[in-house]
RODO-281418 format. One record per residue (C-alpha): residue in three letters; x, y, z. Coordinates in steps of 0.2 Angstrom, whole numbers, plus 2048, in hexadecimal, padded with zeros to 3 digits. Last residue first. Layout:
BEGIN
ALAXYZ;...
//
This chain:
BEGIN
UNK84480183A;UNK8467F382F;UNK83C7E1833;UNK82A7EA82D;UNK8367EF81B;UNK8387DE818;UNK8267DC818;UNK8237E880B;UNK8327E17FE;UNK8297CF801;UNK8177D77FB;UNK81E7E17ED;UNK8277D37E8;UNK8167C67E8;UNK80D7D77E0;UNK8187D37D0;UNK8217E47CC;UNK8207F17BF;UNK8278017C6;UNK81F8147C8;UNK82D8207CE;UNK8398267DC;UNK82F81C7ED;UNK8248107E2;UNK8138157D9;UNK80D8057D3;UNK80D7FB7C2;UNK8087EA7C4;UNK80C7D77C4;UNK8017CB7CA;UNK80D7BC7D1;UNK8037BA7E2;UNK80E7AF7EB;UNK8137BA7F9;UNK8007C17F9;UNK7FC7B880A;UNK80B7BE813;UNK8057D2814;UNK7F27CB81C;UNK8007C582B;UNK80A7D582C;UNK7FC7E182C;UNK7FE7E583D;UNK8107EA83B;UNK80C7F8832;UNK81D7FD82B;UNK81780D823;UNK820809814;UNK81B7F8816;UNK8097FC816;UNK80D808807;UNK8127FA7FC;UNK8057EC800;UNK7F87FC7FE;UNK7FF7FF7ED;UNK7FF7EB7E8;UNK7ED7EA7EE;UNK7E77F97E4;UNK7F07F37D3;UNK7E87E17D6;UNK7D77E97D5;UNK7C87DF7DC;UNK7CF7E67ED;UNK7D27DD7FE;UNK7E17E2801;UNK7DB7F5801;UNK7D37F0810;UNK7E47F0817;UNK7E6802812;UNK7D780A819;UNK7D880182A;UNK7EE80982A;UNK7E581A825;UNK7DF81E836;UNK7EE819840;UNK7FB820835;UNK7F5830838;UNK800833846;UNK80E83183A;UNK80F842833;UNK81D841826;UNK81A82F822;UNK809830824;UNK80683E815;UNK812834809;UNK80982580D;UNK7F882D80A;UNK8018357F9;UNK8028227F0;UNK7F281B7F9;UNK7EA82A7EE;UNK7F58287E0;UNK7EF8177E0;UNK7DC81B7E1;UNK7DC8287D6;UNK7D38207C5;UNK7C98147CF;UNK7C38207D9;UNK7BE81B7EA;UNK7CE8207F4;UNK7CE8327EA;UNK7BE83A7F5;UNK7CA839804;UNK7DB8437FD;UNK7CC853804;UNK7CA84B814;UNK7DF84D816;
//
């Protein structure tokens, strides 16, 4: 898991890294707790494509917690490509964000 580290910071890799984090929590959810801080800062990138991959992948993790900071891009109508569940989509960040926080009311 260190090694997928050196990706978060490059520009380049940094939504396939969000991308393959989630994947890696999903199946082992203990680490869910150290990567939930990395993905909510993520929300506070210059890079609209970062923010829309971290909206994603905290609703795919359901983190709860992030809940509240989730609600305030629902009117953000950037659009961006991110890497979804089957393939990368286009899709305004204000959809990403609704679809994310649905998925915190699911179990």
């Amino acid at each position: 898991m260190l090694f997928m580290r050196v990706f978060r910071k490059d520009d380049c890799s940094c939504q396939g890294y969000i991308w393959g984090m989630c994947r890696v929590c999903q199946v082992d959810r203990d680490r869910i707790h150290d990567f939930a801080p990395e993905l909510e800062a993520f929300l506070n990138s210059p890079h609209i494509c970062l923010r829309g991959q971290a909206l994603w992948a905290l609703g795919e993790l359901r983190i709860n917690e992030a809940a509240t900071r989730m609600k305030d891009f629902l009117r953000d109508e950037g659009e961006i490509w991110y890497y979804g569940n089957e393939m990368a989509e286009s899709k305004k960040i204000s959809m990403i964000a609704e679809e994310a926080l649905k998925k915190l009311a699911t179990p």
